[in-house]
SEVORO-773250 format. One record per atom (N, C-alpha, C, CB): x, y, z; residue in three letters; atom name. Coordinates in nm, 4 decimals, decimal comma, padded with zeros to 6 digits. Glycine has a CB too. Layout:
// residues N
       east      north         up   res   atom
          X          Y          Z   Ala     CA
...
END
This chain:
// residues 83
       east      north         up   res   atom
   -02,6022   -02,3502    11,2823   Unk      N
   -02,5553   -02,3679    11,1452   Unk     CA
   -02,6056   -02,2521    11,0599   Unk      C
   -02,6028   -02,5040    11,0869   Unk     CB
   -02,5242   -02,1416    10,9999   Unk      N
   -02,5474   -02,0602    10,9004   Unk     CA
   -02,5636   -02,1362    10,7812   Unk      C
   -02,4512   -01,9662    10,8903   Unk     CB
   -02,6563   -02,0766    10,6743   Unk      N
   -02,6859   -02,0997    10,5699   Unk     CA
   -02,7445   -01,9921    10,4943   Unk      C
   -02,7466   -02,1936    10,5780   Unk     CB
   -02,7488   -02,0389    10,3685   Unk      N
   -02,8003   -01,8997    10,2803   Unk     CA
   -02,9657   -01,9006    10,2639   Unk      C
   -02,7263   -01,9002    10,1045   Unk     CB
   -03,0343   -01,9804    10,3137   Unk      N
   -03,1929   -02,0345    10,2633   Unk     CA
   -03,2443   -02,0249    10,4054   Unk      C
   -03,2132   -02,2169    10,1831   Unk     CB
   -03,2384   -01,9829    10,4881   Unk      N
   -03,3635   -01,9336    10,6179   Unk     CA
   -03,2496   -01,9094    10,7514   Unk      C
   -03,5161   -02,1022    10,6698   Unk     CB
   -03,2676   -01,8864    10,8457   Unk      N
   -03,2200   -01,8536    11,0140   Unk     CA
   -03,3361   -01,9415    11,0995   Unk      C
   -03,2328   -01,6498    11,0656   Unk     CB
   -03,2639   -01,9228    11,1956   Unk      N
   -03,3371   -01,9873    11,2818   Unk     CA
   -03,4396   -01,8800    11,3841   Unk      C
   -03,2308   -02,0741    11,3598   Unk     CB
   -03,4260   -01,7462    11,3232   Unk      N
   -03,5429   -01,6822    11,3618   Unk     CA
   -03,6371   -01,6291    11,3003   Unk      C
   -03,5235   -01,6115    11,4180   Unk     CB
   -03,5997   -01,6943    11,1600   Unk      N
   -03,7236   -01,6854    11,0719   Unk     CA
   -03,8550   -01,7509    11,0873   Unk      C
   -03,6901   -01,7237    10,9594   Unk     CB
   -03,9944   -01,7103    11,1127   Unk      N
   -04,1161   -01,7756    11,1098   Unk     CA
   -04,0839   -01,9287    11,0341   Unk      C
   -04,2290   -01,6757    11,0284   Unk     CB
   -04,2017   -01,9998    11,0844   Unk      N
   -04,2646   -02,1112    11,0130   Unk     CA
   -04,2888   -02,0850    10,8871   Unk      C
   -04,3798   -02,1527    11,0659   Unk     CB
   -04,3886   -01,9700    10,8547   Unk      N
   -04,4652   -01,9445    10,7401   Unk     CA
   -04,3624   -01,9138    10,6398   Unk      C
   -04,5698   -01,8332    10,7581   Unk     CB
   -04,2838   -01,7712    10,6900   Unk      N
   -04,1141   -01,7019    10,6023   Unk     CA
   -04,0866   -01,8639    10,5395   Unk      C
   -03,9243   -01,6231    10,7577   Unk     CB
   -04,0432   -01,9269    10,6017   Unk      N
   -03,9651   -02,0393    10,5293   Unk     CA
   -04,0472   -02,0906    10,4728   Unk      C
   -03,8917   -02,1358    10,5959   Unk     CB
   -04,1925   -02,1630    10,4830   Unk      N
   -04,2421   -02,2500    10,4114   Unk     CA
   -04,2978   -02,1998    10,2789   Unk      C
   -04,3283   -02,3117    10,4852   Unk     CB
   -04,3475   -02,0544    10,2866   Unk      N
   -04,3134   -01,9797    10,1888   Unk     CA
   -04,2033   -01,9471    10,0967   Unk      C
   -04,3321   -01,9105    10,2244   Unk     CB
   -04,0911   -01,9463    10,1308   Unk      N
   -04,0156   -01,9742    10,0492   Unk     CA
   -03,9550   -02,0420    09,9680   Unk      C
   -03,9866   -01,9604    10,0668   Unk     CB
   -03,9237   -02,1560    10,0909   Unk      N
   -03,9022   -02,3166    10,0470   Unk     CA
   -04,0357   -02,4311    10,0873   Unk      C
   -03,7509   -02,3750    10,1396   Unk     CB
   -04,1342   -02,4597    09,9561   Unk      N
   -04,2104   -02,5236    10,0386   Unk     CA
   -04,1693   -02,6884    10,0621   Unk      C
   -04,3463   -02,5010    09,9844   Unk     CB
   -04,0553   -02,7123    10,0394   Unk      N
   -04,0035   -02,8084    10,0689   Unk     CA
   -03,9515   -02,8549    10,2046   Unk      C
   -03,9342   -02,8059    09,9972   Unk     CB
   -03,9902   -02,7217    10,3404   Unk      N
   -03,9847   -02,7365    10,4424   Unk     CA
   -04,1212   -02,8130    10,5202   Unk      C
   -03,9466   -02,6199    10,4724   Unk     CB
   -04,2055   -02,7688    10,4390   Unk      N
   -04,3541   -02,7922    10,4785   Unk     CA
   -04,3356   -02,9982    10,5157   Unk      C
   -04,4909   -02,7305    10,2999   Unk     CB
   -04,2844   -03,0840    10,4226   Unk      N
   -04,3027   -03,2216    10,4720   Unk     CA
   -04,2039   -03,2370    10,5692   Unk      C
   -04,2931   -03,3303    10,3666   Unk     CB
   -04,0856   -03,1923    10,5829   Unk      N
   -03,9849   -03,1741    10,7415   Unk     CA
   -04,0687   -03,1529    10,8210   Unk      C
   -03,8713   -03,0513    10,7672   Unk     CB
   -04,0895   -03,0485    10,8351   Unk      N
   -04,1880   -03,0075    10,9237   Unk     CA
   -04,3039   -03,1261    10,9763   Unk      C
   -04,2550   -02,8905    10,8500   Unk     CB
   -04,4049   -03,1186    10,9115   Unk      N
   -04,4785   -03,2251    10,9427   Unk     CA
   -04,4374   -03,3859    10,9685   Unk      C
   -04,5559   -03,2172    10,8521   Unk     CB
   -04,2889   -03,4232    10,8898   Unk      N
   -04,2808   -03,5465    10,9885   Unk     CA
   -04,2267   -03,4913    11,0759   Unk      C
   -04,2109   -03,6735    10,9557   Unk     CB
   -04,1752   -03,3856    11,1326   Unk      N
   -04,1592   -03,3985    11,3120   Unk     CA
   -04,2238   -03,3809    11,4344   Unk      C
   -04,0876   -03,3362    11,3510   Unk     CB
   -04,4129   -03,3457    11,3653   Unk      N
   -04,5433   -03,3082    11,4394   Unk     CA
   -04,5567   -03,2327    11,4157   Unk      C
   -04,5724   -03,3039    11,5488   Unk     CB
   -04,5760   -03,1247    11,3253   Unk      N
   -04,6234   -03,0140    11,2856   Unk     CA
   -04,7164   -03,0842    11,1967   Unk      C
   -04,5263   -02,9101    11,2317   Unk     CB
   -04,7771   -03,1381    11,1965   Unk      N
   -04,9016   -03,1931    11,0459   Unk     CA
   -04,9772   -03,0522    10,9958   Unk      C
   -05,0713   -03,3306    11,1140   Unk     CB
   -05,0388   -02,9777    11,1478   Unk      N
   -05,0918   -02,8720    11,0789   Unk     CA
   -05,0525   -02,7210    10,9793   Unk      C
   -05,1424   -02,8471    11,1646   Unk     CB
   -04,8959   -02,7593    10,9449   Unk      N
   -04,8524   -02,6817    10,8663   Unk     CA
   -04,8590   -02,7194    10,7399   Unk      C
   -04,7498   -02,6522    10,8965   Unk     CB
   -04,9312   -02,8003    10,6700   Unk      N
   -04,9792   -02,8408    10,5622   Unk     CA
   -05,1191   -02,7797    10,5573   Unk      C
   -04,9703   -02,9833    10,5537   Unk     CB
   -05,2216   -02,7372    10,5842   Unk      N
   -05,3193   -02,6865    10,6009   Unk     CA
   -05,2743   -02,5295    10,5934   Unk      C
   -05,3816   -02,7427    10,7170   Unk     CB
   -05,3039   -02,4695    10,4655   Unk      N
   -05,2609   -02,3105    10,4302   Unk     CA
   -05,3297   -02,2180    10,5309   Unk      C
   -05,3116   -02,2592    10,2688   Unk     CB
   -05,4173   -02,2096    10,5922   Unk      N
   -05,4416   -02,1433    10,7054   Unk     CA
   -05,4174   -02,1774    10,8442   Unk      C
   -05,5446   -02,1228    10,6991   Unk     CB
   -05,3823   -02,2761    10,8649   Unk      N
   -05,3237   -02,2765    10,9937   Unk     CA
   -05,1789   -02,2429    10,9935   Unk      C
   -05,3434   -02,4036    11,0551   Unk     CB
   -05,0894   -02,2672    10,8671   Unk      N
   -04,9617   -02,2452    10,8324   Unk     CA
   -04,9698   -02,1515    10,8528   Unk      C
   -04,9063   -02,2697    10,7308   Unk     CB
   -05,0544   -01,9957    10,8051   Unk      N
   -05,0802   -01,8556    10,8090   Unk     CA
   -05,0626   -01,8188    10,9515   Unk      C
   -05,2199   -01,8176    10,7539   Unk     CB
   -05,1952   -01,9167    11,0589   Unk      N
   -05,2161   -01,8484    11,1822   Unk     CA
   -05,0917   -01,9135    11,2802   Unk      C
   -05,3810   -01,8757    11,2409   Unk     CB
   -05,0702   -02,0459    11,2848   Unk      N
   -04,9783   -02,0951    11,3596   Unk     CA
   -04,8358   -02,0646    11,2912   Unk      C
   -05,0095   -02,2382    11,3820   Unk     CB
   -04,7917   -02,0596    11,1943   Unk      N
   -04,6395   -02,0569    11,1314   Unk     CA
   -04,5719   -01,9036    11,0872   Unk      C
   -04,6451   -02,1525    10,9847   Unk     CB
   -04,7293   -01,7985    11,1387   Unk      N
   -04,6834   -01,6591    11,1215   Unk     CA
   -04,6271   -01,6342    11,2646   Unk      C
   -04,8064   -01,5495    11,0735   Unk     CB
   -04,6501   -01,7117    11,3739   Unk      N
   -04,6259   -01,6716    11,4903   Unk     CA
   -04,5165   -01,7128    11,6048   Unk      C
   -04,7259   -01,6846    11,5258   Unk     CB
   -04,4691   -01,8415    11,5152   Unk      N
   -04,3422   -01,9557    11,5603   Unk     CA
   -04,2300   -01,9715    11,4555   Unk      C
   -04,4047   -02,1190    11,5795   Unk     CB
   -04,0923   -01,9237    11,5205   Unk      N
   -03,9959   -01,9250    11,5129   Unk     CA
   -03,9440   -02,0322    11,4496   Unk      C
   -03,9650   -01,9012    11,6026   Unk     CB
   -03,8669   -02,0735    11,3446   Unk      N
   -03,8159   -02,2371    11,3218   Unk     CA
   -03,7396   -02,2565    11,4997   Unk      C
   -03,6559   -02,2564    11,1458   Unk     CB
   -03,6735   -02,1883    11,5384   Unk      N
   -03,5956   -02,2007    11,6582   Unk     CA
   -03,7032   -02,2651    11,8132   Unk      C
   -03,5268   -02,0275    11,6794   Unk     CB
   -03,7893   -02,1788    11,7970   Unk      N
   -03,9189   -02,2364    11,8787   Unk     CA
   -03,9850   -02,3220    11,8566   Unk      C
   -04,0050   -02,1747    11,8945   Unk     CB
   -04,0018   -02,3376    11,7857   Unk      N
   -04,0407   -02,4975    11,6377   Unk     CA
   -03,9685   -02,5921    11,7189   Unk      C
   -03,9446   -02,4934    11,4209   Unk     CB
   -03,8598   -02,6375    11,6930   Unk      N
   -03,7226   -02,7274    11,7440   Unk     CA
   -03,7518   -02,7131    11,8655   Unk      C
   -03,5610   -02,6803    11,7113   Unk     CB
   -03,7385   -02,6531    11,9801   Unk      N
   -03,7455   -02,6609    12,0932   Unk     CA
   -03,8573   -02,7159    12,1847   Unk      C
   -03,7211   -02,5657    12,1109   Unk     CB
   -03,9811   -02,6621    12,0724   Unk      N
   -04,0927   -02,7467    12,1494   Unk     CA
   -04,1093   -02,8844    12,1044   Unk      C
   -04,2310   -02,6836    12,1361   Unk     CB
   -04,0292   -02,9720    11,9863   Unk      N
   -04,0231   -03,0595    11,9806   Unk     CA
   -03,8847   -03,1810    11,9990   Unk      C
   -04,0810   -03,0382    11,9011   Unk     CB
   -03,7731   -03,0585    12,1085   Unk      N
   -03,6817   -03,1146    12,1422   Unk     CA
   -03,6098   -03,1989    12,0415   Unk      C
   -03,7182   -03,1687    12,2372   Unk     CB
   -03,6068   -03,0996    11,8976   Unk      N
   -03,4798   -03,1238    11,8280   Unk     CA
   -03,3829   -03,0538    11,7801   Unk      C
   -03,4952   -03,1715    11,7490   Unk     CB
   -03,2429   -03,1167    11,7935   Unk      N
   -03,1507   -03,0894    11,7527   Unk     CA
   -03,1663   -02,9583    11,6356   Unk      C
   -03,1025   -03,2113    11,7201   Unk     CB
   -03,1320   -02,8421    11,6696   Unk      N
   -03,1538   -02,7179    11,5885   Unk     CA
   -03,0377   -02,7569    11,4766   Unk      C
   -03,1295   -02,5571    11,6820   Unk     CB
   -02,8881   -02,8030    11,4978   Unk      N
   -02,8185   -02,8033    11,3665   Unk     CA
   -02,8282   -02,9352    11,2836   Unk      C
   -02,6729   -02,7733    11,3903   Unk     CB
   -02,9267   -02,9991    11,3553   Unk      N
   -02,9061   -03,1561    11,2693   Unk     CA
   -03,0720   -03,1209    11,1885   Unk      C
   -02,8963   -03,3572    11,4117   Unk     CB
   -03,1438   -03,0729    11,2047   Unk      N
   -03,2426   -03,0289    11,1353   Unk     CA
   -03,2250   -02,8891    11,0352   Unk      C
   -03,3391   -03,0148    11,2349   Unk     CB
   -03,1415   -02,8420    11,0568   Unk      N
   -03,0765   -02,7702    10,9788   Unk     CA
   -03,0352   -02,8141    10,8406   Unk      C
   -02,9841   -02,7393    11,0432   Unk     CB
   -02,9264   -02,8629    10,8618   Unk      N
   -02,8921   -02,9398    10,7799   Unk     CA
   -02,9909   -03,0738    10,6759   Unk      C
   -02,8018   -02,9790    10,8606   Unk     CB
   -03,0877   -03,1223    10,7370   Unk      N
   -03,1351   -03,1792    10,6643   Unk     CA
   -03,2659   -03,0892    10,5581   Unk      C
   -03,1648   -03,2864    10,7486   Unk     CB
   -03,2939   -03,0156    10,6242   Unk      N
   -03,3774   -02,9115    10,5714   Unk     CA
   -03,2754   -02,8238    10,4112   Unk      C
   -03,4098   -02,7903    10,7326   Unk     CB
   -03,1486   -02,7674    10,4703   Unk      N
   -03,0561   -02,7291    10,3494   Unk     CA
   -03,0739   -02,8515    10,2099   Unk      C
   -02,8767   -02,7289    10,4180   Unk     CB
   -03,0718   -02,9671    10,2954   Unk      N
   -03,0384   -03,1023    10,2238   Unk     CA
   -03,1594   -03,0833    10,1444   Unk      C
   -03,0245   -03,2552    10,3176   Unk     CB
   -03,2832   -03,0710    10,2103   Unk      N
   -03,4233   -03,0942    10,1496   Unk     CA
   -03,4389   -03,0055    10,0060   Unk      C
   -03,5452   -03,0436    10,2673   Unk     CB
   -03,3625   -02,8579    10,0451   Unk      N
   -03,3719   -02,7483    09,9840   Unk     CA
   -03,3119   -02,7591    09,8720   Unk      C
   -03,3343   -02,6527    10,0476   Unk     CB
   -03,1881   -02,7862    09,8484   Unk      N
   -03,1330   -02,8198    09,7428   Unk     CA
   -03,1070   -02,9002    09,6929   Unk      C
   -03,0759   -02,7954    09,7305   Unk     CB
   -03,2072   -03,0637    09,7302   Unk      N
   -03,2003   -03,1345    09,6078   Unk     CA
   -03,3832   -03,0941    09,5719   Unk      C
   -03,1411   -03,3284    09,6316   Unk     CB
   -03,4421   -03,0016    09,6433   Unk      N
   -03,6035   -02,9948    09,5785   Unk     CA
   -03,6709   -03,1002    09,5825   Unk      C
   -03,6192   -02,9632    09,4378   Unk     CB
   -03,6460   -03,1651    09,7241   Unk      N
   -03,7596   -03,2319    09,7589   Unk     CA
   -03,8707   -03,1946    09,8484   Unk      C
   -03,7216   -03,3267    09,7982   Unk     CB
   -03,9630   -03,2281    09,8022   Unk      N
   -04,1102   -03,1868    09,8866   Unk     CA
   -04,2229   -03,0909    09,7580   Unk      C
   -04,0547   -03,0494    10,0593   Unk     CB
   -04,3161   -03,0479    09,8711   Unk      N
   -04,4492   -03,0270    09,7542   Unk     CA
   -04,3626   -02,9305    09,6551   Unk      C
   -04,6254   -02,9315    09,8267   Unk     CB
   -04,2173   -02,8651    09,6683   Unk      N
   -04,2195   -02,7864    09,4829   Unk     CA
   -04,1794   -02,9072    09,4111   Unk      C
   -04,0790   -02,6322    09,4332   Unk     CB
   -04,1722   -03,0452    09,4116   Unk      N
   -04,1395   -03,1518    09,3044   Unk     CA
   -04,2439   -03,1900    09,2503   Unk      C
   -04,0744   -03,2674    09,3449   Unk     CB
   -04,3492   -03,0866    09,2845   Unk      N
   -04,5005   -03,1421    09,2241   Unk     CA
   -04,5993   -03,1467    09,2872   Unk      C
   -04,5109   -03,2614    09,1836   Unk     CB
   -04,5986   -03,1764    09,4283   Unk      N
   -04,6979   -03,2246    09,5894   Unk     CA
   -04,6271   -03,3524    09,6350   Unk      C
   -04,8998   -03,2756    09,5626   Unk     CB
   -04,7394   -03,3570    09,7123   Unk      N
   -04,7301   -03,4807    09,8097   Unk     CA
   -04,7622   -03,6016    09,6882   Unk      C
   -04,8638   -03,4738    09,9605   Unk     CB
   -04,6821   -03,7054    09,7213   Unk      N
   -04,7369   -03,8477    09,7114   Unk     CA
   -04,8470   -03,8844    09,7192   Unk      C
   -04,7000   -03,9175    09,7810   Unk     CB
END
């Protein structure tokens, strides 16, 4: 799935940096430690969203899409933080 807000060979970090509204996607699919700004640095400078998905055997365009979804209604920590 093309989109205008990340690729799928953009880093962990590229995106969560950009959109940090990827950061709670992310972590509910087992990434927890991408909430932690230095492990996001050491682990999310070095993994692919595409490698991301694969080591957790999901669907690359259905996470796509919900991530776009996430992005443009601005949900996640830019609505303020976490709950």
């Amino acid at each position: 799935m093309e989109n205008m807000y990340f690729d799928l060979n953009d880093t962990l970090l590229e995106i969560t940096n950009k959109h940090t509204e990827a950061i709670d996607l992310l972590s509910s699919i087992g990434f927890e430690n991408i909430r932690d700004e230095k492990q996001r640095k050491a682990f999310g400078g070095s993994v692919t969203l595409e490698t991301a998905l694969r080591i957790k055997k999901i669907n690359e365009n259905t996470f796509a899409k919900q991530l776009v979804e996430a992005i443009e209604n601005g949900i996640g920590e830019s609505d303020g933080g976490l709950e």
